[in-house]
Structures are given as structure tokens and as C-alpha cells.
C-alpha positions as CSV (number, residue, x, y, z in Angstrom):
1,X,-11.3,-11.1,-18.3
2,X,-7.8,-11.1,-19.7
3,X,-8.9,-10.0,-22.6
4,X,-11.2,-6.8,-22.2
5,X,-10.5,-2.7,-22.5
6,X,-8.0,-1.8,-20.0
7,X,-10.3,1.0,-19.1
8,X,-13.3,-1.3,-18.8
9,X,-11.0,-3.3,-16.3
10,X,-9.6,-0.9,-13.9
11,X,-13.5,0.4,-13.4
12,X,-14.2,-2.8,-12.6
13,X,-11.9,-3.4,-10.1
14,X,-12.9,0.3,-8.7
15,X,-16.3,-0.9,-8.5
16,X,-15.6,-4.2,-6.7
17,X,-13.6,-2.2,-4.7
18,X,-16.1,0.5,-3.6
19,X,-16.1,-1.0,0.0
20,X,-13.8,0.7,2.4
21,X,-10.3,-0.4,3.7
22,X,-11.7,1.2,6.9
23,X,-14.8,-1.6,7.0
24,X,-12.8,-4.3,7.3
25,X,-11.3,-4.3,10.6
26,X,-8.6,-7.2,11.4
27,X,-7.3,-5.9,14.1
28,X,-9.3,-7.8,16.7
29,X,-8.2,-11.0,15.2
30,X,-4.4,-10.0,16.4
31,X,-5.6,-8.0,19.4
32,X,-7.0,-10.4,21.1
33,X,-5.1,-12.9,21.0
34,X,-3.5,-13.9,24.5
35,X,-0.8,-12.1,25.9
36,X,2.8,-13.6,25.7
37,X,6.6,-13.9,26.2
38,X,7.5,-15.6,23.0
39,X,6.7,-14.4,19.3
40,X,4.6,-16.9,17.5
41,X,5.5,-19.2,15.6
42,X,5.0,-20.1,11.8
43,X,2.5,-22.3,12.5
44,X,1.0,-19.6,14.6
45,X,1.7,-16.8,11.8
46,X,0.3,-18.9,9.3
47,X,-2.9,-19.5,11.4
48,X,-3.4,-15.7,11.4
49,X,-3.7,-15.5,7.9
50,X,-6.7,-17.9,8.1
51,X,-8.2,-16.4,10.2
52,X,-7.9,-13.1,8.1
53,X,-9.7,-15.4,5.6
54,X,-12.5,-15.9,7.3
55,X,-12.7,-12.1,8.0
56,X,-13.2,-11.8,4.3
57,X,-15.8,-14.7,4.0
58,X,-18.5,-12.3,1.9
59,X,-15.9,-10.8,-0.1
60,X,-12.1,-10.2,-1.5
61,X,-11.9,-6.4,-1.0
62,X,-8.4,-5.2,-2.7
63,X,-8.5,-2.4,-0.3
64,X,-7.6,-4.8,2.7
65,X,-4.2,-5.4,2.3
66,X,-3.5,-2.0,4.0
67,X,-5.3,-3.1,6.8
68,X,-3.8,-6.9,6.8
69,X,-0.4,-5.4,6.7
70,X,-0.9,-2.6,9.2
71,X,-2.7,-4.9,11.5
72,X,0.1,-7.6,11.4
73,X,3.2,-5.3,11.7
74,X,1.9,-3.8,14.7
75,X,0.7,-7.2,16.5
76,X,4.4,-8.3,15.8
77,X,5.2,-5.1,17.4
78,X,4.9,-6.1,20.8
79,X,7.9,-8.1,20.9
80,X,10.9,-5.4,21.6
81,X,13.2,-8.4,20.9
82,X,12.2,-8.7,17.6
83,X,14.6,-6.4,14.8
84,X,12.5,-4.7,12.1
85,X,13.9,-6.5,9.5
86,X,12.5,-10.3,11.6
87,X,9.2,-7.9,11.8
88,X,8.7,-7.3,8.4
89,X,10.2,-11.0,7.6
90,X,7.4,-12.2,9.6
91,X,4.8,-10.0,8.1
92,X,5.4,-11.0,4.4
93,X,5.0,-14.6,6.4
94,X,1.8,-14.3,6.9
95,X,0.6,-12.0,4.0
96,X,2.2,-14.9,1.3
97,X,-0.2,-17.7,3.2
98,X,-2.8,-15.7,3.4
99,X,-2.3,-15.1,-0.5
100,X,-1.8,-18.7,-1.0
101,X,-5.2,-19.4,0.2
102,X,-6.8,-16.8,-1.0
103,X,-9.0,-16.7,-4.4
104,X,-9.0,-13.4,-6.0
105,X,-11.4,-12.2,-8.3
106,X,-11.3,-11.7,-12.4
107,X,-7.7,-12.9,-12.8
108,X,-6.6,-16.4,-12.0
109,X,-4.5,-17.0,-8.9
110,X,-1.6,-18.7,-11.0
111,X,-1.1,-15.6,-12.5
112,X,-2.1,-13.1,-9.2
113,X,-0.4,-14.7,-6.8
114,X,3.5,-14.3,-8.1
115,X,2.2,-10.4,-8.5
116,X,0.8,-10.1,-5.0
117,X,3.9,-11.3,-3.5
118,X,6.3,-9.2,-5.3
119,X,4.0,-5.9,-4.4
120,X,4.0,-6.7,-0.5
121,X,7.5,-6.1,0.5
122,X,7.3,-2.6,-1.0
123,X,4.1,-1.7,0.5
124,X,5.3,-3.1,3.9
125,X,8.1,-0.5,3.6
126,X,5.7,2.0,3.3
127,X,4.1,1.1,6.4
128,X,6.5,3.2,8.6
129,X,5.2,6.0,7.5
130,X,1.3,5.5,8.2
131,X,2.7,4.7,11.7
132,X,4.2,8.1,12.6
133,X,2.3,11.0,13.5
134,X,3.8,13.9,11.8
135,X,5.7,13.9,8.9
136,X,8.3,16.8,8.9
137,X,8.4,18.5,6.1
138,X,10.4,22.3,5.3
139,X,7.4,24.1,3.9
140,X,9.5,26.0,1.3
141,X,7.2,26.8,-1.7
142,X,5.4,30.4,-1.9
143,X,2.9,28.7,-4.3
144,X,-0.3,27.9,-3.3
145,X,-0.1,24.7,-4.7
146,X,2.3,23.1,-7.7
147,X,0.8,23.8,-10.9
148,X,0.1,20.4,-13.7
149,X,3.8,21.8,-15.0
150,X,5.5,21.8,-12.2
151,X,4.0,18.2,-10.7
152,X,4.6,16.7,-14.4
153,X,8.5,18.0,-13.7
154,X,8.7,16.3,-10.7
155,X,7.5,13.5,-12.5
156,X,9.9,13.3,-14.5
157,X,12.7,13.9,-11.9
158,X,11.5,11.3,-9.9
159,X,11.3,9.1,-13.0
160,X,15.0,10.3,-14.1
161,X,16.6,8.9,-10.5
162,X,16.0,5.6,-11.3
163,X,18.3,4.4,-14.0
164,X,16.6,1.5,-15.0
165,X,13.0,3.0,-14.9
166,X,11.0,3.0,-11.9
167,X,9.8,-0.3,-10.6
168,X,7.6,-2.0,-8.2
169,X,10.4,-2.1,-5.3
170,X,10.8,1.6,-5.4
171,X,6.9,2.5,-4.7
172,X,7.7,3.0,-1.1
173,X,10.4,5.7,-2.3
174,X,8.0,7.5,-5.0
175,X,5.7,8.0,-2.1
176,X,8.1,9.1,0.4
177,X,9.6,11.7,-1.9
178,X,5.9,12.9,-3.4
179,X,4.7,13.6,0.0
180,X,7.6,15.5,0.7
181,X,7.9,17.5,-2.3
182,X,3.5,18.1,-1.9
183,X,4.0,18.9,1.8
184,X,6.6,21.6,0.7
185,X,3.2,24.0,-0.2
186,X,2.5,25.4,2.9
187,X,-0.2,26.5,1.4
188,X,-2.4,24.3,0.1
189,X,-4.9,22.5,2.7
190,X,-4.8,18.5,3.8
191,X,-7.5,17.5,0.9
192,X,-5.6,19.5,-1.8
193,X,-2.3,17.5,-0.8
194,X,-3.8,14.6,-1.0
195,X,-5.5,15.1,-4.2
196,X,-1.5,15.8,-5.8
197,X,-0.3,13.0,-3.6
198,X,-2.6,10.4,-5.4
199,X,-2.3,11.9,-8.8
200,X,2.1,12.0,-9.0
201,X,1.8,8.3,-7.3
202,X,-0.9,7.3,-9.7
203,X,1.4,8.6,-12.5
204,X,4.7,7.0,-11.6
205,X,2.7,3.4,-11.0
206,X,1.3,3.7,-14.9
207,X,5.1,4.4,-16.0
208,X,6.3,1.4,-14.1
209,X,8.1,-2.0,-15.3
210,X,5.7,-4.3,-14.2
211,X,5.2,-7.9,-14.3
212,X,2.7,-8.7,-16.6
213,X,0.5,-6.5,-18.9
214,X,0.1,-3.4,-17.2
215,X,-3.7,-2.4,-18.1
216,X,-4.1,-5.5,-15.7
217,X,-1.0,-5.0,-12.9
218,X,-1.2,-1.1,-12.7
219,X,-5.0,-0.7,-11.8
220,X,-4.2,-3.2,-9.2
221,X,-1.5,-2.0,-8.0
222,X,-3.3,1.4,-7.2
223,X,-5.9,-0.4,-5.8
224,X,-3.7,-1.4,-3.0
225,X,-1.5,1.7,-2.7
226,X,-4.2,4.2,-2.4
227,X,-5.4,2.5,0.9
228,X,-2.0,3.4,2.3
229,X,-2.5,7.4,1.4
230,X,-5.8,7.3,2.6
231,X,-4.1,6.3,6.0
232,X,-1.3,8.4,5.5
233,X,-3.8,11.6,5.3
234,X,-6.0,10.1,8.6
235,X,-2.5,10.4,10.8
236,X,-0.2,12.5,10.0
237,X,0.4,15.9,10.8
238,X,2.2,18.2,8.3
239,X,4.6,20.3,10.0
């Protein structure tokens, strides 16, 4: 696997992936678990993440970390005494297990694994923005939407703010700031943001330093983001 086209190995993992995030629902798994006074534990956390597993029984889906995260962060939720930083601690808790004793498909886990568990942290700092309903943007373009030259400028501005390149950690920023600059176009309609969404994230992952080769780590890593936009777009409301 290691070893074929890149571009024969990110349509593979497209293809695996053609199920959606949206069909694989974990949220009953947390929901209904009994109601109580005390957070769980890590025993408890860990359990969660097998039973995630069994969720996924007839399938690794890339697609479902969204959910897994989205699911767990707002389970955790429930306790107000409970800091966001304990909240996210105890979400990359159970994503890492649930990593651990998971198989994923074409690449080995020895070499998966370590790259899983450095993308979560970023994607679960993404995840307070798929949990608020309107993102407030100052519509100040008179454009009906940014032309290829003026997305591949903010490209490169976005690029040119990070001095050592961008990386994996600062995902969670690229995406903040694309939306914001995409929902600056009054103008163009929900699909058409999306669309330039996608495409400036999709760029800034390819110029990324990541770990490992990146015709293996950057299909993957969109694999996983793009769930995120596609919940992004389902909630929010562009002001």
C-alpha cells in the first residue's frame, strides 16, 4: 500500500470512505447512558471507546471521527464543573483508546496510530465551532465571490503567518480564518462558500509539514477534516 501512486491512494481512501459521517450515529451510545452527579471515570471513558468499536463492527469509516469527537465533547458536556480544557483532556482520552484498539485499513497501525493522535487535538479545537449556531462574520466584499487569484492570495497570507510553515496544530486556525475570509462575500450562497471553504483548507493541508510522507498523511488528513465542514455548513448561520 505504502508504495503505490499518491493519486491512486487518496481515491482509494475516497472510495472507502463513500459512506457518510452522518450514518454512523454514536450518539446513542453516550446518550443513554444513565444520568449522574460525578464525571466518569477513565475506566468509564475508556469503556466508551469500546463501545464506539462495536459501532463500527462492519467497517472503519475515516469520516467518523467527527462524529466520535462531537459525540464525546458534548456527553462530557453535561458536567458544568468540568473546565474546557478537563473536557477536551478527557475527549482525547477516549479518542487515543479508541485508536489503540482500533485497526485501520491500508496502512499499518504502528505507523497510523502516532498520526491519528497528533491530528485529534487540533480537530477537537475545531469542534467549537460546529457547536455554535451562527458564525458572525462582517460581510465586507462587493464581489460575488473571490476569484482563483484572490483565494490563491489568501493562500498565501495564511501560509505567510506561520513562520515555520503551517502545521497540523494550526488546522483549527486555517479553518477559522477561511470561513471568515469566505463568509466576507455576502454574496455568494451557502453551497458556493462551502465549495471555497473546502478548496483553501484542502490547499493549506497539501502545503503542510506533516509527519510522514504526505501522498499518504494529507489524503487522510482531509478525510477527517472535511466531515467537520460538512457540519460546519448543516449549523451555522452566516450573518
Amino acid at each position: 500500500m505504502l508504495d503505490m501512486p499518491a493519486e491512486h491512494f487518496e481515491q482509494m481512501l475516497v472510495s472507502q470512505n463513500d459512506t457518510s459521517s452522518s450514518s454512523y450515529d454514536f450518539c446513542h451510545l453516550v446518550r443513554d447512558l444513565p444520568v449522574r452527579a460525578t464525571p466518569p471515570s477513565e475506566a468509564e471513558l475508556k469503556q466508551i471507546a469500546e463501545n464506539y468499536k462495536k459501532q463500527l463492527e462492519q467497517g472503519f469509516d475515516w469520516n467518523c471521527f467527527a462524529n466520535i469527537i462531537t459525540d464525546t465533547y458534548r456527553y462530557l458536556s453535561q458536567w458544568a464543573t468540568l473546565s474546557p480544557e478537563v473536557r477536551k483532556a478527557n475527549t482525547l482520552l477516549v479518542l487515543n483508546h479508541f485508536i489503540d484498539i482500533t485497526d485501520t485499513p491500508f496502512v499499518p497501525d504502528e505507523y497510523t496510530d502516532p498520526l491519528l493522535k497528533s491530528l485529534m487535538a487540533p480537530l477537537v479545537d475545531v469542534l467549537d465551532m460546529t457547536l455554535q449556531p451562527v458564525l458572525p462574520v462582517l460581510p465586507s466584499q462587493t464581489q460575488p465571490a473571490p476569484t482563483a487569484e484572490r483565494m490563491k492570495a489568501f493562500i498565501n497570507e495564511m501560509k505567510a503567518t506561520f513562520a515555520d510553515g503551517v502545521q497540523v496544530s494550526d488546522i483549527s486556525t486555517c479553518l477559522k480564518s477561511t470561513l471568515t475570509f469566505v463568509g466576507s462575500f455576502p454574496f455568494l450562497d451557502k453551497a458556493g462558500k462551502k465549495a471555497c471553504v473546502t478548496k483553501i483548507v484542502d490547499a493549506l493541508i497539501k502545503t503542510a509539514n506533516v509527519p510522514g510522507p504526505s501522498f499518504i498523511v494529507v489524503p487522510i488528513i482531509k478525510q477527517m477534516v472535511h466531515p467537520y465542514i460538512d457540519q460546519i455548513f448543516e449549523k451555522l448561520t452566516f450573518l
